[in-house]
C-alpha positions as CSV (number, residue, x, y, z in Angstrom):
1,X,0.0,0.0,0.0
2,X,1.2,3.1,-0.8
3,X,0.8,5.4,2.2
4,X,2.6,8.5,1.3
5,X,-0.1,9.1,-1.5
6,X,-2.4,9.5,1.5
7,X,-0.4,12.3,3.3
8,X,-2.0,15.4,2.7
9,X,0.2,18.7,1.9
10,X,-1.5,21.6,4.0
11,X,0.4,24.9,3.3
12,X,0.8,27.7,6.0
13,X,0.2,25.5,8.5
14,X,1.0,26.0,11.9
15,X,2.6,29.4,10.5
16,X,3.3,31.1,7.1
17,X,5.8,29.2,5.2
18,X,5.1,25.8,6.6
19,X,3.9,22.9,4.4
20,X,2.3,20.7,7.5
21,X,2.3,16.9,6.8
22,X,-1.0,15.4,7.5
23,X,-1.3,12.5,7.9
24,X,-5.2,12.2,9.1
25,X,-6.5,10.7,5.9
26,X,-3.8,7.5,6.7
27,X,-5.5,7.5,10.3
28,X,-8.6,7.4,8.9
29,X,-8.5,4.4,6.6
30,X,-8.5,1.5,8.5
31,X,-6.4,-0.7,5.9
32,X,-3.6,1.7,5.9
33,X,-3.8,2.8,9.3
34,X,-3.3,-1.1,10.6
35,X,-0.4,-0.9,7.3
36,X,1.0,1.5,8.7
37,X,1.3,0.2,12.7
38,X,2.6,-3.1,11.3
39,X,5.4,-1.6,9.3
40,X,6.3,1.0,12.3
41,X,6.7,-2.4,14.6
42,X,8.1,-4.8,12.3
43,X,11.4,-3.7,12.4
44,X,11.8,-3.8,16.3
45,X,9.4,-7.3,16.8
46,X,13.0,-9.6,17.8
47,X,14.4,-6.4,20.0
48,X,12.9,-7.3,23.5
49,X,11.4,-3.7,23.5
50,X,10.4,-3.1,26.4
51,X,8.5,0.4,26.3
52,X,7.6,2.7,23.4
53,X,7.8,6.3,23.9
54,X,5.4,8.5,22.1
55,X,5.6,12.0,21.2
56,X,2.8,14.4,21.9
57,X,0.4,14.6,19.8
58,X,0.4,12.8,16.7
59,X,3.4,10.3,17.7
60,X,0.5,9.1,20.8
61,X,-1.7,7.9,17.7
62,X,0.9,5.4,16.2
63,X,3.0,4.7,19.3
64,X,0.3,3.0,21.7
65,X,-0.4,1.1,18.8
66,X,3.0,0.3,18.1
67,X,3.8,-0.5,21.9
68,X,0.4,-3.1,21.8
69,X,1.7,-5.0,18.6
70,X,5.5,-5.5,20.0
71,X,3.7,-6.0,23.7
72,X,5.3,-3.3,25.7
73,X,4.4,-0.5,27.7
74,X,3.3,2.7,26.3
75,X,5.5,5.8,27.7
76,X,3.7,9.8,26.8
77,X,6.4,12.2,26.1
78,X,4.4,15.4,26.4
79,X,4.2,19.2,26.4
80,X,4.8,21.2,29.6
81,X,1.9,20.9,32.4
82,X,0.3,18.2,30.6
83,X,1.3,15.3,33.1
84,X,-0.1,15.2,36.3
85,X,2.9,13.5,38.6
86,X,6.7,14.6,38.8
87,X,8.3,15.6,35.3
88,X,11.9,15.6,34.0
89,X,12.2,18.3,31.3
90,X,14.0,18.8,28.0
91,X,13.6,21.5,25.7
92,X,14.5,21.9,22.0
93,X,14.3,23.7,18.5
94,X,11.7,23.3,15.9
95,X,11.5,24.7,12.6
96,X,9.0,27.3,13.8
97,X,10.0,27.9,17.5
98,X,11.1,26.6,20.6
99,X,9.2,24.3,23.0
100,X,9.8,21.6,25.3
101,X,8.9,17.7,26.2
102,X,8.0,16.3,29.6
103,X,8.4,12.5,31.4
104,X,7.5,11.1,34.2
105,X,10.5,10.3,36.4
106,X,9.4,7.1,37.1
107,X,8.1,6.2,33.2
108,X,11.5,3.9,32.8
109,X,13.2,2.0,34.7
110,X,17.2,2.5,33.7
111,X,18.3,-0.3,31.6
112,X,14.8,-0.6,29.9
113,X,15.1,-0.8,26.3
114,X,12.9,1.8,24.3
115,X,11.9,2.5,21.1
116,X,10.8,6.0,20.0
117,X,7.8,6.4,17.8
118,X,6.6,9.8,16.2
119,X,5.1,10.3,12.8
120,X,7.1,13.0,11.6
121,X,11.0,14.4,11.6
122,X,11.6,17.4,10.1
123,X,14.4,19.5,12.3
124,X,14.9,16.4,14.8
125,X,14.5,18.9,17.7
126,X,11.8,17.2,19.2
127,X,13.2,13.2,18.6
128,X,16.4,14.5,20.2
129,X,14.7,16.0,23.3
130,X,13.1,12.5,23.4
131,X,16.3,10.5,23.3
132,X,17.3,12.8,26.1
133,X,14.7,12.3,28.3
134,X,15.3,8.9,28.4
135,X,18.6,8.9,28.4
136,X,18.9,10.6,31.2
137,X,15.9,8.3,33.2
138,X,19.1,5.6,32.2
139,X,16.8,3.9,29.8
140,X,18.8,2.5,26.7
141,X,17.1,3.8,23.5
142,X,16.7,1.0,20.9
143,X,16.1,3.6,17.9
144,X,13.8,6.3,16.7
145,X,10.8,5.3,14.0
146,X,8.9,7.7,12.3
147,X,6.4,7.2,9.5
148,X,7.6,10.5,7.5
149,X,11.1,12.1,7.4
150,X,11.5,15.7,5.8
151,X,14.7,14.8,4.4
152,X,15.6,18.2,3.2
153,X,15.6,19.3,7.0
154,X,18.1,17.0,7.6
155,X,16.9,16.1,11.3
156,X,17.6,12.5,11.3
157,X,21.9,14.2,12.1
158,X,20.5,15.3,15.5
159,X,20.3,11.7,16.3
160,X,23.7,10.5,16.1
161,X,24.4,7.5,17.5
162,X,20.8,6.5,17.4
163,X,19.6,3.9,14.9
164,X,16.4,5.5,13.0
165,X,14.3,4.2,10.2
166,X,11.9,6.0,8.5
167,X,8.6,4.2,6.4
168,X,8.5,7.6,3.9
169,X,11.0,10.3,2.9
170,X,9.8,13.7,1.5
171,X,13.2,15.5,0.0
């Protein structure tokens, strides 16, 4: 199935300049959406994941899925004030500002192994704030997985060190 014909180009979206990938018509479909979680999981099903993190808000959509198929736990990486126990905080650089992602402190235990799910890298701002979150709860982070890269932003460099695999590359 060809999913990137179902990613919708919306222009000045969230600001002027901005060509926002969305991906609700993919969600929507129930063939490609299921398509879609398997190929996201595939990949990691012989890795002994343990959690998969998901980044606020469209990464939540594909990751608890994700996390059900390879039969981990589920771990919400979210914005500031959004989580109602004790937080560790990371903030980062986006193509269109600044903001920052939040944890519980007790969401991994260190040594867990966790996969990262989001459906979109463009700058790698947010996925890096991610890998640092857990890094930094002493979780090992199996890789990053995202169902679109913006290749031309480059973000997967942000991640060095950390295997990622993307399902579709927009240059």
């Amino acid at each position: 199935m060809d999913l990137a014909s179902l990613v919708r180009d919306v222009p000045d979206f969230p600001e002027p300049g901005i060509v926002f990938k969305d991906i609700t018509p993919v969600l929507g479909d129930p063939v490609a959406f299921n398509t879609l979680i398997a190929a996201l999981a595939e990949k990691y099903e012989d890795q002994r994941i343990s959690k998969v993190a998901g980044i606020e808000a469209r990464g939540f959509t594909l990751a608890a899925p994700v996390a059900r198929t390879l039969e981990a736990g589920f771990v919400p990486l979210r914005k500031p004030g959004k989580l109602p126990w004790q937080t560790m905080r990371q903030n980062y650089s986006l193509e269109y500002g600044t903001d920052a992602l939040e944890m519980h402190i007790d969401a991994v235990e260190p040594g867990e192994r966790v996969l990262i799910v989001d459906d979109v890298i463009a700058t790698g701002g947010t996925a890096f704030a991610a890998v640092e979150l857990l890094r930094r709860a002493q979780a090992e982070v199996v890789g990053v997985v995202v169902f679109i890269e913006l290749g031309f932003l480059n973000g997967k460099a942000t991640l060095e060190g950390v295997p990622f695999h993307a399902l579709v590359r927009f240059d």
